[in-house]
C-alpha positions in Angstrom: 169.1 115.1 115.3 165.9 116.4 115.6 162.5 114.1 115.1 159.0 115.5 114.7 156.2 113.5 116.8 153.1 113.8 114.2 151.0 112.8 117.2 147.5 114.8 117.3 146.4 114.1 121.1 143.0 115.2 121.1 142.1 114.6 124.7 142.3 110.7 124.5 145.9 110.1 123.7 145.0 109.1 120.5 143.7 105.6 119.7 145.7 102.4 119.0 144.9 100.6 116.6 144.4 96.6 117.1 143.9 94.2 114.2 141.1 91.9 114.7 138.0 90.8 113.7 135.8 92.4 116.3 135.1 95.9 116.4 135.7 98.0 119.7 132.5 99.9 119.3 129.6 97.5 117.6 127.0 100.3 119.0 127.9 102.0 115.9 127.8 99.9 113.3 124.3 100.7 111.8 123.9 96.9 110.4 124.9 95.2 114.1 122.7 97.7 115.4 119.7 96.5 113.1 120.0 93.1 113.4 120.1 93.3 117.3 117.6 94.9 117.8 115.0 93.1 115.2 116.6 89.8 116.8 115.7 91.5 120.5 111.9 91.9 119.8 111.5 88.9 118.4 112.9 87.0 121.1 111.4 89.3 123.3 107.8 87.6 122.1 109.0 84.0 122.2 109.7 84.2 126.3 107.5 83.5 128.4 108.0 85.5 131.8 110.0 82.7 133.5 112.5 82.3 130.5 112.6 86.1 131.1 113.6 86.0 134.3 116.5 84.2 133.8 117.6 86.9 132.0 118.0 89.3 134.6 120.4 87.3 137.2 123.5 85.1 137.6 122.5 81.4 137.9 120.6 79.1 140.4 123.3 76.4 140.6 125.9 79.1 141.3 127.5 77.3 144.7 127.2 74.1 142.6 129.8 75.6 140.0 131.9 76.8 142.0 132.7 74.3 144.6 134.9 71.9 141.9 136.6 74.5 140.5 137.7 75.8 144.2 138.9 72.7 145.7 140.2 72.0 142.3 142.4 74.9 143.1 140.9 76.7 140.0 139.6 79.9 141.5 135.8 80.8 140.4 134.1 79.1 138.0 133.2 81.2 135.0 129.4 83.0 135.7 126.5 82.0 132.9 124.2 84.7 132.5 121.1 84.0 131.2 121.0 82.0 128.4 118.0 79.9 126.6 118.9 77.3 123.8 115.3 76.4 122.9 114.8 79.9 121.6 118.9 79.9 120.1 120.0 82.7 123.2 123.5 82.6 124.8 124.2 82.6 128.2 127.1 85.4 128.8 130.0 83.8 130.7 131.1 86.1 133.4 134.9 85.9 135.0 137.2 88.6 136.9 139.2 90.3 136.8 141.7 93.8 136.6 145.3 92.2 136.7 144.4 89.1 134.3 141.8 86.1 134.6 141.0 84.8 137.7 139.5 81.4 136.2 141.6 78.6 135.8 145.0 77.7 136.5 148.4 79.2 134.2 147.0 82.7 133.6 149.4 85.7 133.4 149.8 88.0 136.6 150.2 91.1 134.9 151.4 94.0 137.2 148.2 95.3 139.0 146.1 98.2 137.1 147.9 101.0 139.5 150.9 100.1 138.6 150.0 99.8 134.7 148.8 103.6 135.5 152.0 104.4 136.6 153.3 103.4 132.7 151.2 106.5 131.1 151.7 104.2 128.0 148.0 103.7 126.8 149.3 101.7 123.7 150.7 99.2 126.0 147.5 99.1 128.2 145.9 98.1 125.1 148.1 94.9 124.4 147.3 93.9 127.6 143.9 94.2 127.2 144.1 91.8 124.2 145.8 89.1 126.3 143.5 89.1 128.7 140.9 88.6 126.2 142.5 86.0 124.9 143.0 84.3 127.9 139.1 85.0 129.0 138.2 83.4 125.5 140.6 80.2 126.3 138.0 79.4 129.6 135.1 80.0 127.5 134.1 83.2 128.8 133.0 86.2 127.0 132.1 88.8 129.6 135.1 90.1 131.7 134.8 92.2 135.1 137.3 95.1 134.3 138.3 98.0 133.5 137.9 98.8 137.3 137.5 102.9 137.2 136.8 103.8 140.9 138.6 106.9 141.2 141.5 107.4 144.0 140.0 109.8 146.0 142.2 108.7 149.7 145.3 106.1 148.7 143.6 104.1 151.8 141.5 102.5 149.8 142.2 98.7 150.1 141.2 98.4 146.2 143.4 101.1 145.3 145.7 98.6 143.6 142.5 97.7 141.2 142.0 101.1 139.9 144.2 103.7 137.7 144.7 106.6 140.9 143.2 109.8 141.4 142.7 112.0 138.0 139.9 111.4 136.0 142.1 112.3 132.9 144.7 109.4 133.3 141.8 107.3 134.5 140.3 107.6 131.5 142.5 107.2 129.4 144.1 103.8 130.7 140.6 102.4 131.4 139.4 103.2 127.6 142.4 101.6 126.0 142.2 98.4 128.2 138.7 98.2 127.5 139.7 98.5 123.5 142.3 96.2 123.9 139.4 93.6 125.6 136.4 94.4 123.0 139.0 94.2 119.9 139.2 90.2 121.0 135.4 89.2 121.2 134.5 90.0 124.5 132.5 92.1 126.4 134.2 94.5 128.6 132.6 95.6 132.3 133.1 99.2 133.7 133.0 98.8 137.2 132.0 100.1 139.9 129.3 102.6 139.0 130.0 104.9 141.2 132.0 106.4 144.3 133.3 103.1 145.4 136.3 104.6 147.1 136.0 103.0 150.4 136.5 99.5 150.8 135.5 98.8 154.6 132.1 100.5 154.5 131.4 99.4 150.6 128.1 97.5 151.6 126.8 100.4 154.2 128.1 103.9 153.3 126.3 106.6 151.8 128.0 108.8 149.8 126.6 112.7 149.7 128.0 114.5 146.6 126.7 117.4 145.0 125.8 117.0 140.8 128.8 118.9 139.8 131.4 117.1 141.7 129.9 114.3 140.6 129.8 115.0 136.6 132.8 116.5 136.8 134.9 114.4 139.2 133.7 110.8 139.4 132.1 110.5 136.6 134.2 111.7 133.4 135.9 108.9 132.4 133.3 106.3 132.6 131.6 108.7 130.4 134.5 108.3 128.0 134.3 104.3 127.7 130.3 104.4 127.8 131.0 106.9 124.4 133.3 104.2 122.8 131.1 101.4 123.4 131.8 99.2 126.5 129.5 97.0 126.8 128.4 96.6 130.1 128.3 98.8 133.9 128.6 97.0 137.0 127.6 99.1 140.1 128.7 99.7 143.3 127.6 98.8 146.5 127.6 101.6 148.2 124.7 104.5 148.3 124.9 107.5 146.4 122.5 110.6 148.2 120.6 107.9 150.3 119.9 105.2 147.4 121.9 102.0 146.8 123.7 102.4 143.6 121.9 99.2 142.4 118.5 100.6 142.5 119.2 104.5 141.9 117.3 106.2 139.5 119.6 108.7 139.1 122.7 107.2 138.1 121.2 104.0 136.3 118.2 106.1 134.6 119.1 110.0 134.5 122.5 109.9 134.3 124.0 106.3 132.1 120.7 106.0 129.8 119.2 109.4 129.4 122.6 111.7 129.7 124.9 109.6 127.9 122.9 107.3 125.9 124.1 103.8 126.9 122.4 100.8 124.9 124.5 98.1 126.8 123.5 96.2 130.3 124.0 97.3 133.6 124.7 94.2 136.0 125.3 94.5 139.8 128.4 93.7 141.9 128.3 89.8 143.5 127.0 90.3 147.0 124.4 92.8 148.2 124.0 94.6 145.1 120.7 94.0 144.5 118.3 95.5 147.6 114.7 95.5 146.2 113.1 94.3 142.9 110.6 96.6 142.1 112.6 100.0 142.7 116.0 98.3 140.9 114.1 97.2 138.1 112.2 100.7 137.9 115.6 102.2 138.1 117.4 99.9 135.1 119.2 97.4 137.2 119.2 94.6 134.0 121.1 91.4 135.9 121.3 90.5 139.4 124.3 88.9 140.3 125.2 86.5 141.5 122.4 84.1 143.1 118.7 85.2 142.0 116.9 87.0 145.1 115.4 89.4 144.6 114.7 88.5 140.4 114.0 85.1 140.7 110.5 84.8 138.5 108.7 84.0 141.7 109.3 87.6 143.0 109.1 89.3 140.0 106.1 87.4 139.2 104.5 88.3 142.8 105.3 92.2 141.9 103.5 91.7 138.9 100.6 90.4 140.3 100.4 93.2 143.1 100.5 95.9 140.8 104.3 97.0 141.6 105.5 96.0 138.4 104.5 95.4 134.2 105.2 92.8 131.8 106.0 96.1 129.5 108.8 97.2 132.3 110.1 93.4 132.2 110.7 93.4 128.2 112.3 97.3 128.6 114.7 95.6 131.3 115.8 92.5 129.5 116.2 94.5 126.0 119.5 96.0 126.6 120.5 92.1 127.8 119.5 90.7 124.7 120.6 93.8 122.0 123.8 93.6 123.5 124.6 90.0 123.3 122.9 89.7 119.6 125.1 92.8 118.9 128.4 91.4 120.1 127.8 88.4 118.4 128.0 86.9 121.5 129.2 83.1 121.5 131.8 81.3 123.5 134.9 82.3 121.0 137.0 79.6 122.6 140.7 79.9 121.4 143.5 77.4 122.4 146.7 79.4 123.7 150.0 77.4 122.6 152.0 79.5 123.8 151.8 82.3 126.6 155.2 83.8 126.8 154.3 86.9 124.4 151.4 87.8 127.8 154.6 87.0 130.0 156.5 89.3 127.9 154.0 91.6 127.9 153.8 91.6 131.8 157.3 92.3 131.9 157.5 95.4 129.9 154.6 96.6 132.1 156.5 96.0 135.1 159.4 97.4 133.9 157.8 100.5 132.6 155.9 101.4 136.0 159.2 101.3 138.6 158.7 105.1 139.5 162.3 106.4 140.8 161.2 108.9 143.7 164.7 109.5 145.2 167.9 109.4 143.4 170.4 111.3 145.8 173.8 112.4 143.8 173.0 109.8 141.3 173.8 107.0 143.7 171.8 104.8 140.9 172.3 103.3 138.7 174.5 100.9 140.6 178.1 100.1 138.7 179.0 96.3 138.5 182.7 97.1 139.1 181.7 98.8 142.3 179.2 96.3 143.6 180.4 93.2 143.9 178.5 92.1 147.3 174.7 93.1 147.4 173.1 92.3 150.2 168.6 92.2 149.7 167.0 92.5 152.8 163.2 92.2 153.8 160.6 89.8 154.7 158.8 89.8 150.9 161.5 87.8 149.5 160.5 84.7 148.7 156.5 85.5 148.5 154.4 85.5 145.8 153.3 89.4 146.3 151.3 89.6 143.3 148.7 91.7 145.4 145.0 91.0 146.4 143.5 87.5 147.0 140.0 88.7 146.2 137.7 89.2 143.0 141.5 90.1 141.5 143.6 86.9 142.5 145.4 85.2 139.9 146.4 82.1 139.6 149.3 82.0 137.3 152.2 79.3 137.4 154.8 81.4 136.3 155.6 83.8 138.9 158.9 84.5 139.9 160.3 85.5 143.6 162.3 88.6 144.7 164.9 86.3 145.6 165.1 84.1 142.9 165.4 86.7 140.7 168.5 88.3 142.4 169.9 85.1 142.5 170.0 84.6 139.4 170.9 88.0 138.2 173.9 88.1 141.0 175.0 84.4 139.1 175.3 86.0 135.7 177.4 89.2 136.6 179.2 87.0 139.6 177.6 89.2 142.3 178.2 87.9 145.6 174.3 87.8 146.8 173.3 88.4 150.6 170.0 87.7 152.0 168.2 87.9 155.0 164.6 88.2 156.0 165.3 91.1 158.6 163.8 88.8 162.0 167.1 88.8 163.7 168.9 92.1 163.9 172.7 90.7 164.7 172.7 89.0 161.8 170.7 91.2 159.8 173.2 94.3 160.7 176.7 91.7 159.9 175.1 91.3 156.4 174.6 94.7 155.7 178.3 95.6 156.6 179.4 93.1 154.3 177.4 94.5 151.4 178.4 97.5 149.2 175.4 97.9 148.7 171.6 97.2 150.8 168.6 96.1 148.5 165.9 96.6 151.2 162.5 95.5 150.2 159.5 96.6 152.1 155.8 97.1 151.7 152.3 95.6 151.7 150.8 92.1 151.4 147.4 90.8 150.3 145.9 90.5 153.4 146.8 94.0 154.3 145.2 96.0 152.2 143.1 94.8 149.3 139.3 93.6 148.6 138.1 93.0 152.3 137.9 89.2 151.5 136.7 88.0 155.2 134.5 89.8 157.8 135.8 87.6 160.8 139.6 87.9 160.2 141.6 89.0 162.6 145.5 90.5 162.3 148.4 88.0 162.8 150.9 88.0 165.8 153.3 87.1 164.0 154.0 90.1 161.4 156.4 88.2 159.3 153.5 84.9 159.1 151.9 84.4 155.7 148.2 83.9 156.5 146.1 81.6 154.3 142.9 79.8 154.9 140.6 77.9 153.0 141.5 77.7 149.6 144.7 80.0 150.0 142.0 83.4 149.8 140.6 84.4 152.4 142.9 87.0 154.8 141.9 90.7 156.4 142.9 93.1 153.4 140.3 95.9 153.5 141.4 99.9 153.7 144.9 100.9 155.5 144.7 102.6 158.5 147.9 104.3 157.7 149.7 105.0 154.6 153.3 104.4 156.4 154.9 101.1 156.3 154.3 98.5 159.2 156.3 98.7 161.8 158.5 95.8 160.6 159.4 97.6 157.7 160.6 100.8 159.9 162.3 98.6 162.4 164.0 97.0 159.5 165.0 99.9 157.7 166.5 101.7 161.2 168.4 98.4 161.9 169.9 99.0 158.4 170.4 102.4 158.5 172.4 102.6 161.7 174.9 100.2 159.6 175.2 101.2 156.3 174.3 104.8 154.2 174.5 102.5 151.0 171.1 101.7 151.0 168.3 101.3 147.7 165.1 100.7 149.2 162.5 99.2 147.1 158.7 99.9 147.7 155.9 97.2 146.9 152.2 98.2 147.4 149.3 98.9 145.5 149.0 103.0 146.7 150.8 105.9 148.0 153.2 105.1 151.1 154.7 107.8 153.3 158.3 107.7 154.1 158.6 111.2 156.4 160.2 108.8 159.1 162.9 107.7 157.3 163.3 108.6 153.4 166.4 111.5 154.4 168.5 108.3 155.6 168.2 106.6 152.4 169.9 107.9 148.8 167.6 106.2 146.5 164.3 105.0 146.8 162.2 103.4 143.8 158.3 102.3 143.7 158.1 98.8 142.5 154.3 97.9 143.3 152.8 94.7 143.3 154.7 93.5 140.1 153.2 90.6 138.6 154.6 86.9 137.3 157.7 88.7 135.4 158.1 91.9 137.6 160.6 90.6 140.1 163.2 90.1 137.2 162.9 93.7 136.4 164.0 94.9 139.6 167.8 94.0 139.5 168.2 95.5 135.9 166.4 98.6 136.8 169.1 99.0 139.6 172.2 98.7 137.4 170.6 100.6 135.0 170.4 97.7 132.4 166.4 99.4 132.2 165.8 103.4 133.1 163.1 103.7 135.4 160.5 105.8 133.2 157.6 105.5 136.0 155.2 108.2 136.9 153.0 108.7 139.7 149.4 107.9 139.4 148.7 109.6 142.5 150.3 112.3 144.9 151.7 111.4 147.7 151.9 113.8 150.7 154.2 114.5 153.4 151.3 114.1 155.6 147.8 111.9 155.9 146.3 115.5 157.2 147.3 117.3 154.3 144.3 114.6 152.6 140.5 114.2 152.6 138.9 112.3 155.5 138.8 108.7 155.2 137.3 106.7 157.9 138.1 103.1 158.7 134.5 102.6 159.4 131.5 105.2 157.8 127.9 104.9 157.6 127.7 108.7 155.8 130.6 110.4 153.8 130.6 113.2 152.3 132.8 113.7 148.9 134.0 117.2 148.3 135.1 119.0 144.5 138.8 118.5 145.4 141.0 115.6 146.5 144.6 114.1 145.4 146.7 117.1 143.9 144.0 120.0 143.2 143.0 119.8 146.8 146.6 120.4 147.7 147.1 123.1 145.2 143.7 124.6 147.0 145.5 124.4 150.1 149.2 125.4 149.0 150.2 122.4 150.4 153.9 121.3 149.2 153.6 117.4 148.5 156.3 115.1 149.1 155.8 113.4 145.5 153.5 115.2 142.9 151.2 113.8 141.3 153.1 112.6 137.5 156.5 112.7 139.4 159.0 110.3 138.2 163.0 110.4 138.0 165.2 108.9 135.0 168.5 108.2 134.9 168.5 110.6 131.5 168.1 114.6 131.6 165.3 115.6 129.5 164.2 118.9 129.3 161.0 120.6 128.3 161.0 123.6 126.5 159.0 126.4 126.9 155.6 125.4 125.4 153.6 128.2 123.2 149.8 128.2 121.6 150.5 128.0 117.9 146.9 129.2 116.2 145.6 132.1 118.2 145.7 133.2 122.1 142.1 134.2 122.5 139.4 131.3 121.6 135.9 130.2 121.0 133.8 127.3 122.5 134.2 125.4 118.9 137.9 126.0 118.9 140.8 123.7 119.1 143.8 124.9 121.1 147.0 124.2 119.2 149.9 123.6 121.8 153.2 122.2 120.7 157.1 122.3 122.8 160.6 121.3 122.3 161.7 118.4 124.5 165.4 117.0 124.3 167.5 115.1 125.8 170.9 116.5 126.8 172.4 113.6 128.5 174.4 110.7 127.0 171.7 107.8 127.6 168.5 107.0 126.1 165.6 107.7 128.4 161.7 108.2 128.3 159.8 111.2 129.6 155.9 111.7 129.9 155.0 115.6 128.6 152.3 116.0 130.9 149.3 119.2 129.7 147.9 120.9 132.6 145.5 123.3 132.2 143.7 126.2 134.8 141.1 128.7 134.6 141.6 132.5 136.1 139.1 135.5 136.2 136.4 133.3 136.0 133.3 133.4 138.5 133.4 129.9 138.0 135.4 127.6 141.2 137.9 126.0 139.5 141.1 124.3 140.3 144.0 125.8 140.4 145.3 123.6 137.1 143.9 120.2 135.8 145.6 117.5 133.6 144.1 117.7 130.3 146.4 115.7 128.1 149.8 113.4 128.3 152.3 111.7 125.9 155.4 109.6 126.6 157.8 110.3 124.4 161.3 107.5 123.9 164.3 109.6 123.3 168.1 108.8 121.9 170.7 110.5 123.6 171.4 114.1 122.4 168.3 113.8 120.6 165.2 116.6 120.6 162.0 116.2 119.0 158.5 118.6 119.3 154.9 117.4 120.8 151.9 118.5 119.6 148.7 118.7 121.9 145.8 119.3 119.8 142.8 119.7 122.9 138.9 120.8 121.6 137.9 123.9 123.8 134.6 121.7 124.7 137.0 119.9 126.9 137.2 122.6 129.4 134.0 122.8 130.0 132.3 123.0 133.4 128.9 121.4 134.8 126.9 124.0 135.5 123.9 122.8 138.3 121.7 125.5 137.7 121.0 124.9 133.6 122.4 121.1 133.9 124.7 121.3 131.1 128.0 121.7 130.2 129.5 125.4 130.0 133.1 126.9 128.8 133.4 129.5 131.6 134.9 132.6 129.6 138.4 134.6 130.6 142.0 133.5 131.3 143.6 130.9 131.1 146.9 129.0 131.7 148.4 126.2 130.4 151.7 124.3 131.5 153.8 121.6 129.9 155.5 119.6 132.3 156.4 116.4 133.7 154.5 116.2 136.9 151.9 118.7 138.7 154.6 120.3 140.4 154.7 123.4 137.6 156.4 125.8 140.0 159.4 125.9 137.9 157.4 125.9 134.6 156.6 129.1 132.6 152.8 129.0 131.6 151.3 129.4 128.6 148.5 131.9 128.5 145.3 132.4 126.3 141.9 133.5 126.5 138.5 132.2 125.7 135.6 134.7 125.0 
């Protein structure tokens, strides 16, 4: 049986709708927009400059709020900014963060943001964003720190884990719908951080050099696409862009957010060191300094004034976006009681079940068969940690989370598995296991305080690798950028220990990034990337390995069979420069084989993509549409779920261009024996080019290609051809 998909993907993906109350996009509602602003001026004239002031930063008592909350075990307190009842304005409550909120106790871990990216389910992303609202709203916040967009430019990054990975497409597209998901639910959603924060070491010192068309059309694209649907506010990096701090540069906070792209919303900085100067970050349209007033505190300003460095007029231009945005949300604390959290938990779940990528599947050695397995044997020293992922500005607090081992336990109880278990230290006993098991669960990866937001300056690595450091408050540990994208060393040592035993082996990857596995993924038959999972992801794991869930996972990122093969990422930088290609254009540039492409992802189903064709016409016009559509079926016996990724590139041009780009993507759930057709519906304007000389957009004329597949790997892939003149 054959169904049609009458899905128009018009470069987004298509919206999803959410039923609620608030509107995504209030910058468009001509009547919100009225009443803001006439509500802006006139409190613009109440205010004295004082009362202004407090408008532009986090608050005074800010150690004060936070130190009962901490001990309390609570995590940070929510963040008032600004706020003046004698004139009836609200302070904005502030909390983190990506993978769910970071105030309180009993909040759901979802699975972190990479491994949400790894779903390609944009629908889902946008339920999730409506929990975390909800949860936000619970604490009596209304300002939340995410979507986190910082493009994956190395899979070093420490904070990879926090964003979406390396194409500005997919990027995009995740980061808009979470931010829908967020705004639908009352409360203000923060694009972060404003821009080229891919290093995580050097985030305070480096200076990024970048020429304007990487820039516009590489690091920039898809926080262009949620400033167009309305986010409310920007939070900027630390680092500098071209020799300026990204919280006082003209360029990206004046030229490129408020002149370019027309944002009416508030830009605010990141918590430490984001705020250098007053006069130049206020010149430049830095509206809130965060998170203790220093350099905005009305004493300052008010000195600036009085030298001649700032105006009063510059003041009221820098607090208007503040105020209209607040009076156009409708800001108030929306508090909400939650009764009941298991639909988030649920929610978690699927998201955790949906990201497991399968990167090896030798001779279909998964799924397992429960009449073949009747000992399993899980093996590592993550077992029985909560590895939820970093213990910074993302750390969740939930109550719910559920172990590695617990989980297998449990699952081994209700099919009467005989479980094995050890945590790999002692290699005689680790090795009489493993010849006991049919089959060798090995879990191995990352923890929090080895890669992740560098949380403390002074820490130092452990002796003991298997050790789970904690310090005050159960925070602070090294994280930071990795110096290597292998596993540690205990994890190798592990998995040759295991290896010299047993062939039989699954291993199971947890991390937040790309992990190479030259050394050792030819002695293995399957291997599956798991991530850091969240408070329900654990559970998942088991059923995905007796097939009780297909894996339906693709990769956010590439992963390469070498760290040279990649762009240089320093441990340490005062000066980077970032080039026009990284992730899987820069290895298409090089004709560099990956080891995993970029969008790879196994199934335990076959499902093939037919050849794809242009439907309306094969040579095009700037104001055209391109009409793309292919058959996709499923030939094998099982239901299973395939991602039909769009991939477009540009030939005979005099224009550099990469070799192909992803332009557009839709999973698609299929029956067994079933086929249905997708339909990609992509405006010609979306091929566009920046073009430095002119600074504007252009559709660089000739050939072009265009492949339908289900990773970047289109080697095997007929293209589709057209022209545009």
């Amino acid at each position: 049986m054959m169904r049609i998909v009458l899905l128009l993907f018009i470069v987004t993906c298509g919206n999803v709708s959410a039923q609620s109350s608030f509107p995504t996009n209030p910058f468009k509602d001509v009547v919100a927009v009225h009443y803001a602003d006439s509500m802006t001026r006139l409190k613009l004239q109440e205010l004295s400059l004082e009362e202004k002031c407090e408008e532009m930063a986090g608050p005074k008592n800010f150690v004060a709020l936070n130190m009962k909350t901490l001990f309390a075990g609570k995590g940070m307190a929510i963040t008032p900014i600004g706020g003046n009842s004698k004139s009836g304005i609200p302070s904005v409550y502030f909390t983190d963060g990506p993978r769910g909120v970071i105030v309180g106790k009993g909040k759901t871990g979802f699975p972190v943001p990479m491994a949400r990216a790894a779903t390609w389910n944009v629908a889902l992303e946008q339920k999730i964003g409506m929990a975390i609202a909800d949860e936000v709203r619970e604490e009596g916040a209304g300002l939340i720190g995410t979507p986190c967009m910082n493009l994956l430019r190395h899979p070093a990054n420490g904070r990879a884990q926090e964003g979406f990975g390396e194409d500005p497409h997919l990027v995009g597209q995740m980061a808009l719908h979470l931010m829908q998901g967020i705004q639908s639910r009352g409360v203000m959603a923060t694009a972060k951080h404003f821009a080229l924060n891919s290093l995580e070491n050097s985030r305070y010192t480096v200076n990024v050099k970048i020429d304007e068309r990487t820039l516009q059309e590489v690091y920039l694209p898809h926080f262009k696409l949620c400033i167009d649907n309305g986010v409310a506010s920007v939070m900027s990096a630390y680092n500098k862009v071209n020799g300026q701090y990204c919280g006082e540069n003209n360029h990206l906070l004046n030229d490129v957010l408020r002149k370019q792209w027309g944002f009416r919303g508030f830009v605010h900085s990141d918590w430490e060191k984001g705020v250098y100067s007053t006069a130049p970050s206020i010149r430049a349209g830095m509206n809130v300094e965060m998170m203790i007033p220093k350099f905005y505190k009305y004493s300052v300003v008010n000195k600036a004034i009085q030298s001649g460095d700032l105006t009063l007029a510059q003041i009221d231009s820098l607090i208007y976006p503040t105020l209209f945005t607040k009076f156009l949300f409708d800001y108030q604390q929306h508090h909400i009681r939650i009764k009941d959290a298991s639909d988030h938990r649920k929610l978690a779940y699927q998201a955790a079940a949906e990201s497991a990528v399968l990167l090896k599947n030798e001779n279909h050695f998964l799924p397992l068969q429960h009449d073949k397995m009747k000992t399993i044997a899980i093996v590592g020293s993550l077992l029985e940690s909560q590895n939820e992922g970093d213990h910074g500005s993302s750390y969740v607090r939930n109550k719910h989370y559920t172990s590695l081992l617990t989980a297998f336990t449990t699952y081994a109880k209700e099919n009467h598995i005989t479980l094995l278990h050890d945590d790999g230290r002692n290699v005689k006993r680790l090795q009489s296991i493993c010849k006991k098991a049919d089959v060798v669960v090995v879990i191995a990866g990352y923890r929090f305080d080895e890669e992740g937001e560098y949380v403390s300056r002074t820490g130092k690595p452990r002796k003991d690798p298997y050790k789970r450091p904690y310090g005050v408050f159960g925070t602070i540990g090294v994280g930071g950028d990795r110096p290597s994208l292998s596993l540690k060393q205990r994890d190798l040592d592990l998995l040759n220990n295991v290896t010299r035993v047993t062939k039989s082996v699954v291993v199971n990857l947890i991390g937040g990034s790309a992990i190479t596995m030259e050394e050792w993924k030819d002695k293995v038959p399957a291997i599956m990337m798991n991530w850091y999972y969240g408070c329900e992801g654990a559970k998942t794991i088991p059923q995905l390995l007796f097939g009780e869930i297909n894996p339906s996972g693709k990769l956010p990122f590439t992963i390469p069979v070498s760290e040279k093969d990649l762009p240089d990422f320093p441990l340490k930088a005062d000066s980077i420069t970032y080039g026009y290609y990284h992730g899987y254009t820069l290895l298409d540039k090089k004709q560099i084989k990956p080891a995993f492409p970029f969008g790879f992802g196994l199934n335990y189903a076959d499902i093939e993509i037919g050849e794809g064709k242009v439907t309306n016409r094969f040579q095009l016009h700037e104001e055209d549409t391109i009409h793309i559509e292919c058959e996709v079926t499923n030939t094998s016996d099982i239901s299973g779920t395939e991602v039909v990724q769009l991939y477009i590139g540009c030939e005979n041009t005099q224009v550099d261009h990469p070799i192909k780009l992803l332009r557009s993507f839709m999973k698609l759930e299929f029956r067994s024996k079933e086929s249905m057709f997708a339909f990609f519906r992509l405006p010609v304007k979306e091929l566009a080019y920046y073009d430095e000389k002119t600074q504007s957009w252009k559709v660089a004329k000739g050939d072009y290609k265009a492949w339908l597949a289900n990773s970047s790997d289109v080697s095997n892939t007929k293209p589709i051809t057209f022209s545009i003149r």
